[in-house]
C-alpha positions as CSV (number, residue, x, y, z in Angstrom):
1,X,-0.1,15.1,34.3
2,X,-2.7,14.3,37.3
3,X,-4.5,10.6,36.5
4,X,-8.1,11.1,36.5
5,X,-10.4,9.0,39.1
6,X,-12.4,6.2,38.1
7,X,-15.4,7.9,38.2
8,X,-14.6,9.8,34.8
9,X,-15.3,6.4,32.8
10,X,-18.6,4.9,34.0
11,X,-19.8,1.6,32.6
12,X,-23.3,1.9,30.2
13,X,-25.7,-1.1,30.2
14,X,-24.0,-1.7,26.5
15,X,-20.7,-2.3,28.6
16,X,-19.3,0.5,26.5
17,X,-17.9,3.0,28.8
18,X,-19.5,6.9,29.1
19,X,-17.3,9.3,30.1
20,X,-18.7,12.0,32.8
21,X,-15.2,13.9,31.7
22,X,-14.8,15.8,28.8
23,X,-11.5,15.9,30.0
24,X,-11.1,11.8,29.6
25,X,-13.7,11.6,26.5
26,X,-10.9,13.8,24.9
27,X,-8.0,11.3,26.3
28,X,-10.0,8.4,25.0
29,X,-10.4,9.7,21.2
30,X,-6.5,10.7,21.4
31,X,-5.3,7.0,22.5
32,X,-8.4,5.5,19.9
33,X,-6.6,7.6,16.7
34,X,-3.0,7.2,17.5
35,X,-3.8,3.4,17.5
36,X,-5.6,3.6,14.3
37,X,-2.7,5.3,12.7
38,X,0.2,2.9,14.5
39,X,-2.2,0.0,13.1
40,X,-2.2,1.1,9.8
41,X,1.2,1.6,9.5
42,X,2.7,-1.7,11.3
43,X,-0.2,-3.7,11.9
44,X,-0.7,-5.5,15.4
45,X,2.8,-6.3,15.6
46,X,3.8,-2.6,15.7
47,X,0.9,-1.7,18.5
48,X,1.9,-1.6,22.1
49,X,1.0,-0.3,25.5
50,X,4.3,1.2,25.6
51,X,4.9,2.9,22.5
52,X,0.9,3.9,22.7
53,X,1.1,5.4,25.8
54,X,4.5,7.6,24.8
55,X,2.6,8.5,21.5
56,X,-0.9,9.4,22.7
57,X,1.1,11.1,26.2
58,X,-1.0,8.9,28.7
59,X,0.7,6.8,31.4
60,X,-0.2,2.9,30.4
61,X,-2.3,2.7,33.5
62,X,-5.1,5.2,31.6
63,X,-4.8,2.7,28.9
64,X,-5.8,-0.6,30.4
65,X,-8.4,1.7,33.0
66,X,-9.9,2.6,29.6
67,X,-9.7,-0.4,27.2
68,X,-8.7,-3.5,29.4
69,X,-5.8,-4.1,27.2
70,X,-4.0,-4.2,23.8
71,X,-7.0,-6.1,22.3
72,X,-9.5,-3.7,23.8
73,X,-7.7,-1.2,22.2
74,X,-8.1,-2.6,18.6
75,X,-11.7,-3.0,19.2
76,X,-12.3,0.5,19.9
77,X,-10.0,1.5,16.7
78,X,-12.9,-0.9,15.0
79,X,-15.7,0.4,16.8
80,X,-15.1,4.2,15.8
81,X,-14.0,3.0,12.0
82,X,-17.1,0.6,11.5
83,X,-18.9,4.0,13.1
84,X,-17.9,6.3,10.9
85,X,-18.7,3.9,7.6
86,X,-21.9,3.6,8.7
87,X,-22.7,7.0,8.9
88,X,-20.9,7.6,5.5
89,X,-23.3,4.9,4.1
90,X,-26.5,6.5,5.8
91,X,-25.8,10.0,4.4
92,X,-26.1,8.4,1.2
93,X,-29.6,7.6,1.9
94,X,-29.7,5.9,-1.4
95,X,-32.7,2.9,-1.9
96,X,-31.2,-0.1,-1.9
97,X,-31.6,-1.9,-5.1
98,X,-28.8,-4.4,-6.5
99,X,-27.0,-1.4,-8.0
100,X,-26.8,0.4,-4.9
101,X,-25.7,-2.9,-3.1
102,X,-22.8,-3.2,-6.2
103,X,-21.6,0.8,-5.6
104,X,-21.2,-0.1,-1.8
105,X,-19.5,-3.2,-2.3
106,X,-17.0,-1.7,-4.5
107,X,-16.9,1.3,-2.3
108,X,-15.6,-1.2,0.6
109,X,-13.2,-2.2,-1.5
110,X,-11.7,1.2,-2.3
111,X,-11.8,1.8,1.5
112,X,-9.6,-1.0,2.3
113,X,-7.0,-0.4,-0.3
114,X,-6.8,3.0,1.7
115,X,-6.3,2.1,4.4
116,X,-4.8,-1.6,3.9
117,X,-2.7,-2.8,6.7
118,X,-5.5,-1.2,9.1
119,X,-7.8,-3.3,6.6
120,X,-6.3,-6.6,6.9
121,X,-5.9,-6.1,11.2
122,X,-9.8,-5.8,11.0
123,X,-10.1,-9.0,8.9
124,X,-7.8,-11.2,10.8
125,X,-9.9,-9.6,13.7
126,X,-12.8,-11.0,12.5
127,X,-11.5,-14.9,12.2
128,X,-9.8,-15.4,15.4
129,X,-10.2,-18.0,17.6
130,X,-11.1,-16.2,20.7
131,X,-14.4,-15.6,21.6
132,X,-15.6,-12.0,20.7
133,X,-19.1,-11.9,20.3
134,X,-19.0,-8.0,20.7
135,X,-16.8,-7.8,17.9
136,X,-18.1,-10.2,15.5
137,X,-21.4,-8.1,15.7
138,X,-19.7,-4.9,15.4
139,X,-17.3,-6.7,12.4
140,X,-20.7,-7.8,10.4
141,X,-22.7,-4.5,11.0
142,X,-22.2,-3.5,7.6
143,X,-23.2,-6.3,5.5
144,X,-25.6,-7.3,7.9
145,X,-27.5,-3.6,7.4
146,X,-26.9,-3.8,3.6
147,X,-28.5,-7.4,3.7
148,X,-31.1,-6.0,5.4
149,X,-32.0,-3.1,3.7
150,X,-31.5,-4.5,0.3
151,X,-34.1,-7.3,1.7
152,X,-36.8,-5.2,3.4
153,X,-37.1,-3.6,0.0
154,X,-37.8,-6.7,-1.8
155,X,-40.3,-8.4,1.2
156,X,-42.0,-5.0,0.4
157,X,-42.5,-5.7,-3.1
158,X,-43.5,-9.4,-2.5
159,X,-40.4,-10.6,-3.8
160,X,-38.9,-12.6,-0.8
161,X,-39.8,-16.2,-0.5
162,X,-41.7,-17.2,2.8
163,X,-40.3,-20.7,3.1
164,X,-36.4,-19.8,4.1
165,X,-35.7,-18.1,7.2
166,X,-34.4,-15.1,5.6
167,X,-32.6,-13.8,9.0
168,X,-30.5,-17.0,8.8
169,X,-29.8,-16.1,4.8
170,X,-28.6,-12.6,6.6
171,X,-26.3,-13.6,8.8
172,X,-24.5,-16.5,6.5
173,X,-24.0,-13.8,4.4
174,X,-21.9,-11.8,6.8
175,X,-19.7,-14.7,7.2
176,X,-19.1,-15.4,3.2
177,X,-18.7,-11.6,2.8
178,X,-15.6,-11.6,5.2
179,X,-14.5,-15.4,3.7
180,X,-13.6,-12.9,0.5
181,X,-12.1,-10.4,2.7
182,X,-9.5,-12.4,4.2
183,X,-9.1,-13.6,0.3
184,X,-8.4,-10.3,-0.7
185,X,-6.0,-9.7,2.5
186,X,-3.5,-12.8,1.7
187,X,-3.4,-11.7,-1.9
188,X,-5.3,-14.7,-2.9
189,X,-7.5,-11.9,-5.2
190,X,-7.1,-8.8,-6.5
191,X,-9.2,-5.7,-5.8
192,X,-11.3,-6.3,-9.5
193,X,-12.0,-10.2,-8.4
194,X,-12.7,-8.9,-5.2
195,X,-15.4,-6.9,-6.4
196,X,-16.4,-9.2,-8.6
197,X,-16.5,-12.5,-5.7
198,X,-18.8,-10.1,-3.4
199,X,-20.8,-9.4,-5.6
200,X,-21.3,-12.9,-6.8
201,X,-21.4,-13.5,-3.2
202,X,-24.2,-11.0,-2.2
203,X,-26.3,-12.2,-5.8
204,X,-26.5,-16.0,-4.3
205,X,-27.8,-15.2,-1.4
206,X,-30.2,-13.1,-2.8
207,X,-31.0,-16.0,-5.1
208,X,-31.8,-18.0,-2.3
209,X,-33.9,-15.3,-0.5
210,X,-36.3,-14.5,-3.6
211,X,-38.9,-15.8,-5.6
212,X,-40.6,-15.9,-9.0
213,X,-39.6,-13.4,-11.9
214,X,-37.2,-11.5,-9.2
215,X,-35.3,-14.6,-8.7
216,X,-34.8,-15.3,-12.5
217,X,-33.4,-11.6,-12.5
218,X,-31.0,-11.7,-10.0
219,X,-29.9,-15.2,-11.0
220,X,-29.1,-13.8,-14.5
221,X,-27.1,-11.4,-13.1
222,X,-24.9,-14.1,-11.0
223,X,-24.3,-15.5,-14.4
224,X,-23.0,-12.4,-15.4
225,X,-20.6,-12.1,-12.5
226,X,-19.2,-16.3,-12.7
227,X,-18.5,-15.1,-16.6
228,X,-16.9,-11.9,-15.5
229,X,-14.9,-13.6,-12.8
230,X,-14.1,-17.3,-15.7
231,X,-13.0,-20.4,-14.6
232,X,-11.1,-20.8,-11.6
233,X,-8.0,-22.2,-11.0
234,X,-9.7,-24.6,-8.6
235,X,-12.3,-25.6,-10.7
236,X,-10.4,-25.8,-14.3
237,X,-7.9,-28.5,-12.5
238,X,-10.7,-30.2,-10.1
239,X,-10.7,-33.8,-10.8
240,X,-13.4,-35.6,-12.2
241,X,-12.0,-39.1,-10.7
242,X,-14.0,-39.5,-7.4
243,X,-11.3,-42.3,-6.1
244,X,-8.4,-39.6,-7.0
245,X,-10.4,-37.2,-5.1
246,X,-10.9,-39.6,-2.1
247,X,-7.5,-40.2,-2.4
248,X,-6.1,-36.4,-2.4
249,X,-3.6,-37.0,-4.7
250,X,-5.2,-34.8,-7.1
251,X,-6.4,-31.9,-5.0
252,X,-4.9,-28.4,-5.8
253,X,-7.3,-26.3,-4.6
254,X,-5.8,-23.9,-2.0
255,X,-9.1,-21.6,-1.3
């Protein structure tokens, strides 16, 4: 099979590649899937250039031309899936109240449990040490635009508080969000705690962006959720001796 020239992947401003090929688009969306499926079967142990290239039937030179390397590769898996959940969500074009926000929390979670070794490479994605600023914004798209739209509703309505830098609020949340992730990924929780933690997750920082009556509401309502969830392990054996805390002998949280 001829190789294509460079010229059929052309870099955009975004630094995402457009393809003046049909031909290569196609090539692209081929290698993208098969490593989505090889992902979700073995993880990113079982994805390499060699067994991707057999698989998708490109020669490994197409591949790094394309995506740079193996990591380039999972990005673009991420890229497409993150893609296509967003859309999902915007056909919905539901108003985002707290139920709304609940319903798509939980539907996360039914999508990972899918899909769940695909899942937990897009976690483990999110908290590695390398820089990825590309992927971390791509990662936190989704609870970022939830955040969002959940808060432009309530600024709307006079609800929001105007002494907290609410953008700030936004983006902590993305991070807390994926904290329960990863939880859920080493089997620390469940799926029904995991439903549970986001949504006590997404209530606090609501908490923190609102004001007045709206604030009381959504507070009651993280009551609800710490009585759903009861005492944690951490918290029924946390020590109340601040030198045995000092001291670590006592500890036994594992978070």
């Amino acid at each position: 099979m001829a190789e294509p020239s460079d010229q059929s992947a052309l870099p955009s401003r975004s630094g995402r590649k457009k393809y003046s090929s049909p031909a290569m688009a196609e090539r692209r969306q081929r290698i993208v899937d098969r490593a989505h499926e090889i992902l979700g079967e073995g993880g990113v142990p079982a994805l390499t250039i060699g067994r991707l290239s057999r698989e998708a039937g490109v020669a490994p030179r197409t591949l790094y031309r394309l995506f740079g390397d193996k990591e380039g590769v999972i990005f673009a898996t991420v890229h497409d899936r993150l893609r296509e959940v967003r859309l999902a969500i915007a056909r919905r074009a539901k108003t985002y109240t707290i139920e709304t926000v609940f319903d798509e929390l939980d539907w996360m979670v039914s999508e990972m449990n899918r899909d769940l070794l695909y899942g937990r490479t897009v976690i483990g994605f999110f908290f590695s040490t390398e820089p990825r600023p590309d992927a971390i914004r791509e990662l936190g798209s989704v609870a970022y635009n939830r955040f969002r739209n959940w808060l432009d509703r309530e600024i709307a309505l006079g609800h929001a508080t105007r002494a907290l830098d609410l953008e700030r609020i936004a983006q902590e949340l993305v991070a807390t969000e994926y904290v329960i992730y990863h939880r859920w990924a080493v089997g620390t929780i469940d799926n029904d705690a995991c439903r549970l933690e986001l949504h006590a997750n997404f209530l606090k920082s609501a908490v923190i962006a609102l004001d007045g009556a709206a604030r009381d509401t959504h507070l009651a309502l993280l009551a609800e959720k710490h009585r759903a969830l009861g005492m944690s392990a951490i918290g029924a054996a946390a020590s109340a001796n601040r030198a045995a805390r000092d001291q670590g002998a006592d500890f036994t949280g594992k978070a």
